[in-house]
KOLMI-436358 format. One record per residue (C-alpha): x, y, z; residue number from 1. Coordinates in nm, 3 decimals. Layout:
# KOLMI-436358
SITE/xx/yy/zz/n
SITE/X/Y/Z/NUM $
...
END
This chain:
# KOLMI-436358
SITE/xx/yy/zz/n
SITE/0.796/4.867/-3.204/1 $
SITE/0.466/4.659/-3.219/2 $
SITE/0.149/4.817/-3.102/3 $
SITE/0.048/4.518/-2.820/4 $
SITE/0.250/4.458/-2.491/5 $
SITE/0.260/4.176/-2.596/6 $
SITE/0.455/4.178/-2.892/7 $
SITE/0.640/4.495/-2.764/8 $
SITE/0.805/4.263/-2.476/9 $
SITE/0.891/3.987/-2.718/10 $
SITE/1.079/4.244/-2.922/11 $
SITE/1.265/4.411/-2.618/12 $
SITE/1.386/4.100/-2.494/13 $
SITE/1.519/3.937/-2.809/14 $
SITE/1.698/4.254/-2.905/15 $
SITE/2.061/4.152/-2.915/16 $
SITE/2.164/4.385/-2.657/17 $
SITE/2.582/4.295/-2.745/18 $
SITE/2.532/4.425/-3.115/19 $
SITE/2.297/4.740/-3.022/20 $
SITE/2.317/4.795/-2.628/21 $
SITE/2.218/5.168/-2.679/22 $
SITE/1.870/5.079/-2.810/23 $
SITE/1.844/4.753/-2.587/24 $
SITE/1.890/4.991/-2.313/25 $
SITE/1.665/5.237/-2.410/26 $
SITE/1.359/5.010/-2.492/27 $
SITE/1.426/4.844/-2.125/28 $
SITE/1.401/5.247/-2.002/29 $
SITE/1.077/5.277/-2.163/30 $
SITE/0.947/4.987/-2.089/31 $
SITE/0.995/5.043/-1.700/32 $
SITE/0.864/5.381/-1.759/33 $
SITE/0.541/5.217/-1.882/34 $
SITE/0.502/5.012/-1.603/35 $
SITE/0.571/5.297/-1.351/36 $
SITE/0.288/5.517/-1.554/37 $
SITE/0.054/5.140/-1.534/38 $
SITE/0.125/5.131/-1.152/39 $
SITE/0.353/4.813/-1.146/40 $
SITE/0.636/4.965/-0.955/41 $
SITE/0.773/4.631/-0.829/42 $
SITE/0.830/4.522/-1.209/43 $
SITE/0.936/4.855/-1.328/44 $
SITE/1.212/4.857/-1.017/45 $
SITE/1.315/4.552/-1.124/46 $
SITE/1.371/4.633/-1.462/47 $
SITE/1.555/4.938/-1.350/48 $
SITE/1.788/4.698/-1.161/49 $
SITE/1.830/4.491/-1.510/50 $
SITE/1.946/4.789/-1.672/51 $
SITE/2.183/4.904/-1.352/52 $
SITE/2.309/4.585/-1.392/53 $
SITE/2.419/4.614/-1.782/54 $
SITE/2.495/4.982/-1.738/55 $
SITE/2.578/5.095/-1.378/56 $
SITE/2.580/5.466/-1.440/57 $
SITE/2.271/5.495/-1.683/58 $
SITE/2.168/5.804/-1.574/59 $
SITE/1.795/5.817/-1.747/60 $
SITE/1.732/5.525/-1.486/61 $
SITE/1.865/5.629/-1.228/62 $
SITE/1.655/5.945/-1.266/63 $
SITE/1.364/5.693/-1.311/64 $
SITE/1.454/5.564/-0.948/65 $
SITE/1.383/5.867/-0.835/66 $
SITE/1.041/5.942/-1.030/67 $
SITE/0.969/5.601/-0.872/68 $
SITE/0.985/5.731/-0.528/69 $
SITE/0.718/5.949/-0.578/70 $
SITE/0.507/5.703/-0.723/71 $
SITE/0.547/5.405/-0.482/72 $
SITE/0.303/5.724/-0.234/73 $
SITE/0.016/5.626/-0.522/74 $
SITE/0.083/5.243/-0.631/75 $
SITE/-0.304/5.221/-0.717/76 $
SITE/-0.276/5.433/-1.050/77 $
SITE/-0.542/5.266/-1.249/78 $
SITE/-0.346/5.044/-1.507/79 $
SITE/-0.375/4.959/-1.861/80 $
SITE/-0.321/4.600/-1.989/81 $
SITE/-0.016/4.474/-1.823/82 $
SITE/0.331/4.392/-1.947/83 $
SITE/0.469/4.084/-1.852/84 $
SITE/0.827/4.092/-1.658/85 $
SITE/1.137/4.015/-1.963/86 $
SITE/1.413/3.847/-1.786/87 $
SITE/1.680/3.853/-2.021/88 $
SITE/1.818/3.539/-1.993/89 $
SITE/1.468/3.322/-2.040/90 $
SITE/1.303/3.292/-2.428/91 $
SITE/1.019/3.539/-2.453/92 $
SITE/0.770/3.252/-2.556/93 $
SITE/0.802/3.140/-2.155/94 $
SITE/0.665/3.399/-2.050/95 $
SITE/0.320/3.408/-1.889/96 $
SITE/0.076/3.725/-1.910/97 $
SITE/-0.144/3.862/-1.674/98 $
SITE/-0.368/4.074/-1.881/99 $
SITE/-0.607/4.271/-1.679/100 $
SITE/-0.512/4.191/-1.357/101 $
SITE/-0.518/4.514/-1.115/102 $
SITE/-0.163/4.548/-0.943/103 $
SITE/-0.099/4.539/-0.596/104 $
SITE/-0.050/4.768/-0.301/105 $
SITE/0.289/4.781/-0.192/106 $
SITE/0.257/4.926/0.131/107 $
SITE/0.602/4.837/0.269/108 $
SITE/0.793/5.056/-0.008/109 $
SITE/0.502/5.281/0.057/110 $
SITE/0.653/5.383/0.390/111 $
SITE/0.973/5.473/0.361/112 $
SITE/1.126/5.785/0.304/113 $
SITE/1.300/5.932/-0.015/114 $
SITE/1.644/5.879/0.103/115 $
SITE/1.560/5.526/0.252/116 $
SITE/1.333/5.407/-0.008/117 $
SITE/1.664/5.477/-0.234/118 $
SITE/1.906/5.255/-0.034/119 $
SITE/1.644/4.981/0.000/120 $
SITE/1.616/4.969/-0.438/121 $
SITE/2.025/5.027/-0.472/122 $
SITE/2.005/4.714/-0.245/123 $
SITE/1.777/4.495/-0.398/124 $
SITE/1.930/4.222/-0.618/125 $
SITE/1.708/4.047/-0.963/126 $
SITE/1.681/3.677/-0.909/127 $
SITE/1.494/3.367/-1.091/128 $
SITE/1.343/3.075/-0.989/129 $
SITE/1.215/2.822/-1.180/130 $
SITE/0.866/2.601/-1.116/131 $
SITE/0.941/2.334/-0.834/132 $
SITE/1.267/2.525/-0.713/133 $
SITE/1.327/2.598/-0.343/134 $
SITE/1.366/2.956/-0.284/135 $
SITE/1.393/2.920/0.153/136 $
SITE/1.432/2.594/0.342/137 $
SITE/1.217/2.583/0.662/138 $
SITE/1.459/2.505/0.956/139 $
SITE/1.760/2.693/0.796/140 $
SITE/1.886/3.054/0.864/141 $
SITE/1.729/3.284/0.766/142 $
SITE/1.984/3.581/0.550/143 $
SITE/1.716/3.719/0.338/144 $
SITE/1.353/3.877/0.238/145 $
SITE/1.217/3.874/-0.097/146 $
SITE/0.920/4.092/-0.277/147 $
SITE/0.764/3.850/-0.556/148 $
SITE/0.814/4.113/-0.854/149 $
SITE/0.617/3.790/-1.115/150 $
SITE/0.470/3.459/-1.103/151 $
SITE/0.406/3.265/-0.736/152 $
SITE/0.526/3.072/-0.501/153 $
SITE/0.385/2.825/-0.284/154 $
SITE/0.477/2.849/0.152/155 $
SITE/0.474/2.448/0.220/156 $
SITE/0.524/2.360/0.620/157 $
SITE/0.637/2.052/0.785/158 $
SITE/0.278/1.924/1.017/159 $
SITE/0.375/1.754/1.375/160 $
SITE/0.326/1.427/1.196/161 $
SITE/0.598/1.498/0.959/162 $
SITE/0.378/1.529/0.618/163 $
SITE/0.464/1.876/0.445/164 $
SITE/0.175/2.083/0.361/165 $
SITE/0.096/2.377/0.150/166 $
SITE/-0.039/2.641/0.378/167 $
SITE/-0.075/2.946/0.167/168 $
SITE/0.022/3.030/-0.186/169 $
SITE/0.172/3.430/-0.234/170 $
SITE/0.213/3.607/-0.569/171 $
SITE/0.285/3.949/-0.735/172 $
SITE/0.367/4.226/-0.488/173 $
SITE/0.369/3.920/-0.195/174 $
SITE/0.659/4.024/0.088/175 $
SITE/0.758/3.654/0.255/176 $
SITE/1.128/3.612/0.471/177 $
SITE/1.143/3.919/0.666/178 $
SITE/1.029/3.695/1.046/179 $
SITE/1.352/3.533/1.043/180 $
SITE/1.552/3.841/0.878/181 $
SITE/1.379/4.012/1.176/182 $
SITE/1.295/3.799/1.440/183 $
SITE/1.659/3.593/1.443/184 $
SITE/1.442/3.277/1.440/185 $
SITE/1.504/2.998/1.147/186 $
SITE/1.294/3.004/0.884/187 $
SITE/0.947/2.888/0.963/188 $
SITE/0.833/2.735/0.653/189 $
SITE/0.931/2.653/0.277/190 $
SITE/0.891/2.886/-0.004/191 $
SITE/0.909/2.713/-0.357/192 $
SITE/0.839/2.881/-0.682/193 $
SITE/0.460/2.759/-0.811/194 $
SITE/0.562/2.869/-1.144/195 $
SITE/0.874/3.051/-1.349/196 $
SITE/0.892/3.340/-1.049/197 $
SITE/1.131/3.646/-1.067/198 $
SITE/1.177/3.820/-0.710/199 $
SITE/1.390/4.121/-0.550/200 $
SITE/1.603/3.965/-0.298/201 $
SITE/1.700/4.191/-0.003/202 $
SITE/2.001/3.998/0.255/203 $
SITE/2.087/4.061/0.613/204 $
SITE/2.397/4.220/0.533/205 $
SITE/2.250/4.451/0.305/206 $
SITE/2.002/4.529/0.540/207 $
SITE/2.242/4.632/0.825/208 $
SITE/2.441/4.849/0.606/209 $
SITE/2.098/5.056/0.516/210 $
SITE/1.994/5.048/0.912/211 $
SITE/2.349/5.188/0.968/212 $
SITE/2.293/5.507/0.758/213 $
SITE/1.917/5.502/0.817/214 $
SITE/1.776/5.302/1.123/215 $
SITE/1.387/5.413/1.060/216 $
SITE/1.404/5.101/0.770/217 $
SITE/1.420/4.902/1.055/218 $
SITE/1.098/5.026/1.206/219 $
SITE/0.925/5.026/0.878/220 $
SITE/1.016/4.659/0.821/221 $
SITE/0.904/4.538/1.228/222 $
SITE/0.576/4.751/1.223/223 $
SITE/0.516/4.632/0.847/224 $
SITE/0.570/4.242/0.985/225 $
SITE/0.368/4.322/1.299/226 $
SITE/0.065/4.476/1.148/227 $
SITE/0.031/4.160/0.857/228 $
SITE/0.136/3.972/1.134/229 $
SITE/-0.114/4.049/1.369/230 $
SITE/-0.440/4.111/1.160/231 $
SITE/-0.388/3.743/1.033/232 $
SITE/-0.379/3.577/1.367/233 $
SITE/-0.640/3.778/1.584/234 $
SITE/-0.871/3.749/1.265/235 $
SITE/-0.798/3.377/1.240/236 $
SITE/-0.824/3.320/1.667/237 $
SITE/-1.125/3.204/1.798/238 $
SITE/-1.091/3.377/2.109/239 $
SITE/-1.012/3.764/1.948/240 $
SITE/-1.234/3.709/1.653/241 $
SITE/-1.480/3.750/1.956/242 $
SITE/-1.355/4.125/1.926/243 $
SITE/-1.498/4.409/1.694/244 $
SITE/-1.268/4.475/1.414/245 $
SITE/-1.234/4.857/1.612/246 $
SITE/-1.118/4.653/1.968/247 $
SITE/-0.880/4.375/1.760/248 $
SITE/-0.702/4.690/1.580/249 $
SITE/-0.654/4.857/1.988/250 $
SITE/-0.516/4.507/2.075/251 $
SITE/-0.322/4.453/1.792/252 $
SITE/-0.121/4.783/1.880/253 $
SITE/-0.065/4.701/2.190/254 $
SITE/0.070/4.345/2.149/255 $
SITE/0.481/4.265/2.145/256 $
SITE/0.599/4.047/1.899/257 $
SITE/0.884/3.842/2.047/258 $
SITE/1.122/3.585/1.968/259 $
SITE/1.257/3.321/2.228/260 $
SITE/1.537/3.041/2.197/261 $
SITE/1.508/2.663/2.296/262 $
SITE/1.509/2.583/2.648/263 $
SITE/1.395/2.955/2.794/264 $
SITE/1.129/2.991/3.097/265 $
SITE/0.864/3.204/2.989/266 $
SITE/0.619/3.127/3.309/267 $
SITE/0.768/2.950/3.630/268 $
SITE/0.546/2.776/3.860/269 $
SITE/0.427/2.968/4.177/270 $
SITE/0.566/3.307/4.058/271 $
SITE/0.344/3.616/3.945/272 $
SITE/0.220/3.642/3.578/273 $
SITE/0.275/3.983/3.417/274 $
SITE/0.110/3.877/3.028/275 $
SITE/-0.109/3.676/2.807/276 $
SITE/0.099/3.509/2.561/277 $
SITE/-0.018/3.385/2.223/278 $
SITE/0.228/3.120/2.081/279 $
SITE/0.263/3.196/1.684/280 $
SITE/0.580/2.960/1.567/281 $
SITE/0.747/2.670/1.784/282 $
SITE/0.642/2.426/2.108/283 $
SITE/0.627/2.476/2.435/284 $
SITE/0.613/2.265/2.745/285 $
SITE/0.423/2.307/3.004/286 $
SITE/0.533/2.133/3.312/287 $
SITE/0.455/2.105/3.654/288 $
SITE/0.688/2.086/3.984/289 $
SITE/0.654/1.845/4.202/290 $
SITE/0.712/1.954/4.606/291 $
SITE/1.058/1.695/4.581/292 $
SITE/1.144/1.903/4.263/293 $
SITE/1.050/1.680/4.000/294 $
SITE/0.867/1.758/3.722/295 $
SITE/0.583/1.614/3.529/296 $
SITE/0.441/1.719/3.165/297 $
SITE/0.104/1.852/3.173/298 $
SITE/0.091/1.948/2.795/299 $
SITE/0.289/2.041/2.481/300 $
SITE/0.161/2.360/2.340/301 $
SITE/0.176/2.399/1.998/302 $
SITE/0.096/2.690/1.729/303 $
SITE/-0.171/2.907/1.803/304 $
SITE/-0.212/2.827/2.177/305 $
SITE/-0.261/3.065/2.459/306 $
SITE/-0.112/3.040/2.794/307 $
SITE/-0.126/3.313/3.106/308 $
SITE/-0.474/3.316/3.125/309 $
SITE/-0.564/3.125/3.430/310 $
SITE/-0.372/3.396/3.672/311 $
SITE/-0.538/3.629/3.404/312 $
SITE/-0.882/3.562/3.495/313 $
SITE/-0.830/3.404/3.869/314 $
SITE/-0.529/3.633/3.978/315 $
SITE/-0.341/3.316/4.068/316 $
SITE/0.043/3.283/4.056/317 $
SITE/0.160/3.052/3.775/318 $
SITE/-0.017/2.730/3.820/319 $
SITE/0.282/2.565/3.601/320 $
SITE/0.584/2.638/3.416/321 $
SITE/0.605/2.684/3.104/322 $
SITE/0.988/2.654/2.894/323 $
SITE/1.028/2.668/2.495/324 $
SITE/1.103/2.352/2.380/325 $
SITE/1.211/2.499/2.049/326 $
SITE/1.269/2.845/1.945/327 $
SITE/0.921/3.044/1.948/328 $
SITE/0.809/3.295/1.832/329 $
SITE/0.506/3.462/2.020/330 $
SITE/0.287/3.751/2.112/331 $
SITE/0.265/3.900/2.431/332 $
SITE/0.019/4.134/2.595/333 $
SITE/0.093/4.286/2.924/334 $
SITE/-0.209/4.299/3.202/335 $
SITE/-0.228/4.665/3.172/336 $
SITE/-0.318/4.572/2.803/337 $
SITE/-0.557/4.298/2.862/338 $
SITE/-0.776/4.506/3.144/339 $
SITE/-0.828/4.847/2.827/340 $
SITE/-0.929/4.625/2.589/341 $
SITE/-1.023/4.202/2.677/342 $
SITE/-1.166/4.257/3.040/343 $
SITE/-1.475/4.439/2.947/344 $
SITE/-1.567/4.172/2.676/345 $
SITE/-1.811/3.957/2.838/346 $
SITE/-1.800/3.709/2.580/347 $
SITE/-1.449/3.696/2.594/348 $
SITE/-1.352/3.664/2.948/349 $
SITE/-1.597/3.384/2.949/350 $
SITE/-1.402/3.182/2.658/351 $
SITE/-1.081/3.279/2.860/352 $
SITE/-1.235/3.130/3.191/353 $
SITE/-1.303/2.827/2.990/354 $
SITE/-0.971/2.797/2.852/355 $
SITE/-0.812/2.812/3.250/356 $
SITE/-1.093/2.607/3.458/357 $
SITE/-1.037/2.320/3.148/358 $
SITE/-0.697/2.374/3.158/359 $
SITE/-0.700/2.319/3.577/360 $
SITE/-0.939/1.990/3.550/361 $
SITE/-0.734/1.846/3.322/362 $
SITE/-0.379/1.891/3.541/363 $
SITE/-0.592/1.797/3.878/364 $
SITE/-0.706/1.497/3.699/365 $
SITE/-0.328/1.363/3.575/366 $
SITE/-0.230/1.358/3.968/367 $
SITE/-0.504/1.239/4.139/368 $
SITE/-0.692/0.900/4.119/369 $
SITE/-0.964/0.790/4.337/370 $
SITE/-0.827/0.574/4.631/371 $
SITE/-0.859/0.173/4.581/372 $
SITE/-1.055/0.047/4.826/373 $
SITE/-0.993/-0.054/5.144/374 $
SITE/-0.632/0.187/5.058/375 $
SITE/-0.555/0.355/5.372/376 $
SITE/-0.266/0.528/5.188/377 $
SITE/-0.482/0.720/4.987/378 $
SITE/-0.770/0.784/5.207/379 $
SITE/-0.802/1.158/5.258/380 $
SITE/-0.589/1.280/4.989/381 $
SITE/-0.619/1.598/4.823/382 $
SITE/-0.602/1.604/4.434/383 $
SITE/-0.248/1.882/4.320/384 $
SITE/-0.337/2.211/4.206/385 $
SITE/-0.181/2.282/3.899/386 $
END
């Protein structure tokens, strides 16, 4: 073998493994062995799933599986110069290097158990995407998560105006898919590869079958979702980031992540509030009832609004109702919850009493218009409370 990575992947992967599978297989071992010693476990599991793959009952790798276990506990291991990932089926010279780079935590594998973490990697299935190619399709079912094992991908949304926008771009050791494998909800954005990316696909069914024999996966994948969930939105809210980091970390613990179909009444209109809710994917409507029974629209409530917080901060019934006009999905913190940790905020409350006394002028203003003169209809009126 040559002395660089370099070389020494060029040389594994162009080893015609159909004339010497023996030696193909064992350079594939030791490579993955490298890369477990370098601390890139995502890249040497997927390696270990190439060789599975060729040879099923390799034993050295599956023994390797099990070494890998006990590394996943310490995925910081300081590395050497990295190896690039060898698919077999693409021409070493397309291969891109990240030389130096330091790899990254995986704190999802990081939390399951021996048996579990086994099942999850038996599970996981190679794929490859080439640059431009559509991995997920926001709107559709969602049947799958994925761990980005090399290369990136770029998470591209659809804006109310109907232009698609690239919101984020994820790379090695990136989790993306598990909200709609978790949450039931389609998927909320597009993921397309930025570059030649190879990723470990885990499906739904798969996933059942492991929560059959071991449900704590399931709880490692929600409280995994929930924590990345959560420290991205009350870090990016203006109204937590108002919080110390100590008090968003209480909150965040405390908050239920919950999915909701089309058409479903989360507040109704002159009945008590028992949460703040925080909408994180969807629209809502917020409507109010007239005294004949009709309705009006106050205001569509898109991504990132709050709603509850006017019987929050005035201990009023609903002032409207509010239905899901598509499915949502959203946080929700009970009033227990709020009055530990937002009530004694000063800074807080008053960005909260804002948010409702705004909210209130704007509804009084939509039904009430000063009288014309001389209009003895009007004279006397009272504006609606909303």
């Amino acid at each position: 073998m040559s002395d660089t990575p370099r070389q020494q992947v060029d040389e594994v992967v162009q080893l015609p493994s159909s004339e010497q599978p023996e030696e193909a297989l064992s350079e594939y071992e030791h490579l993955a062995e490298a890369w477990a010693r370098q601390g890139w476990l995502l890249r040497a599991i997927a390696l270990c799933k190439v060789i599975l793959r060729l040879e099923p009952d390799h034993e050295p790798t599956r023994r390797l599986f099990v070494e890998l276990d006990a590394r996943r506990m310490d995925p910081l291991t300081p590395p050497g110069p990295s190896v690039p990932m060898p698919v077999v089926v693409v021409p070493a010279n397309e291969m891109s290097s990240h030389e130096g780079v330091v790899p990254p935590r995986v704190s999802l594998l990081a939390r399951l158990g021996e048996k579990e973490f086994l099942s999850v990697m038996e599970a996981l299935e190679l794929r490859d995407f080439q640059p431009g190619e559509t991995i997920v399709e926001e709107g559709e079912p969602g049947n799958s998560m994925f761990a980005i094992v090399e290369g990136s991908v770029e998470v591209v949304r659809t804006l109310k105006s109907g232009r698609r926008r690239t919101v984020a771009f994820l790379g090695e050791g990136d989790f993306f898919g598990e909200v709609s494998i978790l949450s039931d909800v389609p998927r909320l954005a597009s993921v397309r590869a930025f570059e030649r990316t190879a990723v470990l696909e885990l499906t739904r069914a798969r996933l059942d079958q492991i929560v059959q024999r071991h449900p704590s996966v399931a709880e490692v994948l929600r409280a995994f979702h929930r924590e990345r969930l959560l420290t991205d939105v009350l870090r990016a809210n203006p109204i937590f980031r108002l919080l110390s980091p100590d008090r968003r970390e209480a909150v965040a613990r405390d908050f239920e992540l919950c999915a909701r179909p089309e058409g479903v009444t989360l507040l109704e209109q002159g009945k008590p509030v028992d949460a703040l809710y925080l909408l994180l994917r969807g629209q809502c409507q917020a409507l109010h009832r007239h005294p004949d029974g009709g309705t009006s629209l106050l205001r569509t409530l898109g991504e990132g609004d709050m709603f509850g917080e006017i019987s929050l901060m005035l201990g009023l019934s609903a002032t409207a109702t509010v239905r899901s006009e598509t499915a949502c999905l959203l946080l929700r913190l009970d009033w227990g919850s709020c009055e530990r940790h937002l009530l004694d905020q000063p800074g807080l409350c008053e960005a909260l009493s804002r948010l409702g006394n705004e909210r209130l002028l704007y509804s009084a203003g939509m039904f009430w218009a000063p009288p014309a003169p001389g209009d003895a209809s009007s004279r006397g009126k009272e504006p609606s409370r909303v």
